[in-house]
N, C-alpha and C positions, 0 to 999 in steps of 0.2 A: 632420471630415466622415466619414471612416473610421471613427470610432466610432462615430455614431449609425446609420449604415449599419447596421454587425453589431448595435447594442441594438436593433434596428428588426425585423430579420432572428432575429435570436437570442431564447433564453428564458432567464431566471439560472438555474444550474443548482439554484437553492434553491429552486425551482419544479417541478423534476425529481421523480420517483420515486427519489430518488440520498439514499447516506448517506454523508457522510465522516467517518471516525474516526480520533484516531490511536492509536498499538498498546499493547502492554502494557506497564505501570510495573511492575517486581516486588520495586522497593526494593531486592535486594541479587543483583544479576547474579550474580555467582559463584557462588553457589548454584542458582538455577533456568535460570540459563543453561549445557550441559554439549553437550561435543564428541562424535562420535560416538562413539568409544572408551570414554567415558562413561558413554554411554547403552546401548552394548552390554554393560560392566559391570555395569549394572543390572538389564539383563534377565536375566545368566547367574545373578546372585544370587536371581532369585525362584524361590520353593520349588515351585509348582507351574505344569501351563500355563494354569491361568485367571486366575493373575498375571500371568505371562508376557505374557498378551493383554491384559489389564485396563492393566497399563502403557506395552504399545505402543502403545495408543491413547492415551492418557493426554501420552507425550511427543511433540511437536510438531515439526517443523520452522520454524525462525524467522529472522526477515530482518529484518535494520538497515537504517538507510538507506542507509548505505555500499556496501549492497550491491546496491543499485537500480539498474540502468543504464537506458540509452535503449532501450524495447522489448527489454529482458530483466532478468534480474537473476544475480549470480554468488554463490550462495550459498555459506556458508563450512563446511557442514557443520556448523552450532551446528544445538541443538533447545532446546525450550523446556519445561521441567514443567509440565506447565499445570497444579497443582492449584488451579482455577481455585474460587469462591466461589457459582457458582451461579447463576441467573438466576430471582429470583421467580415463581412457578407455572408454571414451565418446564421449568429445569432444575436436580436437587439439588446440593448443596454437594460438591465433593471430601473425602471421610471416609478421611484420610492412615493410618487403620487398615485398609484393605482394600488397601495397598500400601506393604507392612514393607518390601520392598527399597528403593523412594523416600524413605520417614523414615528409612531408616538412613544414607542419603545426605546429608539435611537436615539429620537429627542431627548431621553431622561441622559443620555452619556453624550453630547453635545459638546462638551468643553472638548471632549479625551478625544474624539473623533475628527473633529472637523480640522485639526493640525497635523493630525498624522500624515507620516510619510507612506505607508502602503495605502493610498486606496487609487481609487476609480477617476472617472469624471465628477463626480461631486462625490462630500465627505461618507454619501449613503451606499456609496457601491464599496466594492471588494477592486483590488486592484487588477491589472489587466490579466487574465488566464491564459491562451491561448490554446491548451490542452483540456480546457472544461469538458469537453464532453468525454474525453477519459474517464472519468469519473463514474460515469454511468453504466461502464462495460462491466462483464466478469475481467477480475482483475487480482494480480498475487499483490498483498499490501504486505508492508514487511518496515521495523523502526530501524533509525537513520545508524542508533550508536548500540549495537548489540554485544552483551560480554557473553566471553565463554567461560562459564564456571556452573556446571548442571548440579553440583552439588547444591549450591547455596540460591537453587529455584533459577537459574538463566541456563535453560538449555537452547543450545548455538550448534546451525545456524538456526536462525526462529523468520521464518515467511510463513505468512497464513492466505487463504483466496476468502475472497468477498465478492458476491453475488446480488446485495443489496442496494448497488448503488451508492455506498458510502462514500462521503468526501474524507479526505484526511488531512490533519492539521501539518503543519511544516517539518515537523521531529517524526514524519513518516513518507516513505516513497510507496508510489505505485508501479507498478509492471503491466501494461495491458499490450495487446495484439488485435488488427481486424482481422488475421489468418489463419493465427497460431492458438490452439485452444493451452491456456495458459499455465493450467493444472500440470500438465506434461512436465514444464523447466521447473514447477514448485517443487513437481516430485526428487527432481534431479539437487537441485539448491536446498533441500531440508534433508538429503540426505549424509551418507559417513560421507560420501568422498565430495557433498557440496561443503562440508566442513573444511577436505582439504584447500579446496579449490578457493575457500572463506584466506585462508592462512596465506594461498599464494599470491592470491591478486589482489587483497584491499591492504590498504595500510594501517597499523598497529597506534591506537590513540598512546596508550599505557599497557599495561601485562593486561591479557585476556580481553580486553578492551579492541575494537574495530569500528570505524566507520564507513557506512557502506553508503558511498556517493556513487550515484549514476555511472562516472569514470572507470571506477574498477570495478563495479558489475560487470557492464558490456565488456568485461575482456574475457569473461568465464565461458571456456568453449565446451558448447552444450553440443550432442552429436544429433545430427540430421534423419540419417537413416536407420533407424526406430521403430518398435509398434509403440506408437502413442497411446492406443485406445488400454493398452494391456496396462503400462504405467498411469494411466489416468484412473484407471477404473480400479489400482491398486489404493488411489489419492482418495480418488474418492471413500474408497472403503474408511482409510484413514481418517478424515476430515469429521466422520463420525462417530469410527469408533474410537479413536486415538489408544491404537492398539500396539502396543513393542512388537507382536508376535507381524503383525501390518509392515510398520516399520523396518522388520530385519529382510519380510520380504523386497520392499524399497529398496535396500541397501543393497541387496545381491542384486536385483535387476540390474542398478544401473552401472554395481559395477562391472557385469555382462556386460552393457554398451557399449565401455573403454575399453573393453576386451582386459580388464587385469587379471592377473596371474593367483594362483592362493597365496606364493610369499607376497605381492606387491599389495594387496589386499589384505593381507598382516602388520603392512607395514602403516597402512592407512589408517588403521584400527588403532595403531597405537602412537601413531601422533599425537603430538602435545604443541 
């Protein structure tokens, strides 16, 4: 009865203005994947400052899933090369000749590169994106295979927002919108009842175990008619303070939304 409640109340999110993607394949991590020290090496190597700048934008910072927490994330200091492949009448191809300091870098992984099956037009790009500029929005990032077990440190569901522009590597999806300020569905999906909603739509890898593919996100029906700004501005509190006291207010809003009851709201608390 609780379900048809919130499918009654709620919209699929595939219905939304919402995109999920998950991040970048680059075939051979050790090469486009590089720690700061790195990537500072990199830059001290370019000959001029319009390389200099040309590859600081160029290098990314990038987040695993590993590194997604519950309403944050702990980045490790990786970045990401993005000599990315372009996006049809958009945006042109990365030309690995306008950045001799990055192919000299490439050039030392050479062998491991230039057979791989994920790349580009030559072994120096990233394979094709089509969603790259996703990437660059406010956006909820959240990892592919989340367990629930808060006792033993994996509290679930765990989506965090990124504002930095981060890419993310494969073992992480993104959520972005051009309409939808995106904070709003975080609040609802890190809540009690996006827990329940975790249990009813994605499928079960092993016990407490989930993977959360694009397929059964978009079926979680998020409701429409809302003050966004009041749940956003509840997230945001959150996002800073990571406060339980934040949190419970979270949990009673949204399950206001669904309109649930005190028993049905008991009952969602104690779900297992």
């Amino acid at each position: 009865s609780i379900k048809r409640k919130i499918e009654a109340v709620g919209t699929p999110l595939k219905d939304w203005d919402i995109q999920i993607n998950y991040g970048i394949k680059t075939g051979f991590n050790d090469a486009f994947i590089i720690s700061t020290d790195k990537r500072n090496e990199i830059l001290a190597n370019c000959a001029t400052d319009e390389e200099r700048k040309k590859t600081d934008e160029l290098i990314r910072p990038i987040l695993r899933g590993r590194d997604i927490k519950r309403y944050g994330y702990e980045w490790a200091n990786l970045w990401l090369i993005n000599t990315h492949n372009g996006v049809k009448g958009r945006i042109p191809r990365i030309k690995i000749e306008d950045y001799p300091a990055v192919k000299a870098h490439l050039d030392k992984f050479w062998d491991k590169i230039k057979d791989r099956a994920d790349q580009g037009d030559t072994p120096y790009n990233l394979r094709n994106c089509a969603y790259l500029e996703e990437f660059s929005k406010p956006k909820i990032v959240y990892m592919e295979i989340q367990t629930d077990n808060v006792s033993e440190g994996y509290p679930f569901p765990c989506f965090s927002f990124d504002s930095r522009k981060c890419v993310t590597l494969n073992t992480a999806y993104t959520m972005s919108s051009e309409s939808v300020d995106v904070r709003y569905i975080l609040g609802i999906l890190n809540s009690r009842l996006g827990r329940f909603l975790t249990k009813l739509y994605v499928t079960q890898l092993q016990q407490r175990q989930f993977r959360m593919l694009a397929q059964y996100v978009t079926k979680f029906p998020i409701p429409r008619n809302a003050d966004y700004d009041f749940l956003i501005s509840l997230v945001n509190k959150e996002l800073v303070s990571h406060s339980n006291s934040t949190e419970e207010e979270i949990n009673a809003y949204v399950e206001h939304l669904y309109g649930l009851t005190e028993e049905e709201s008991t009952v969602i608390q104690q779900e297992d």
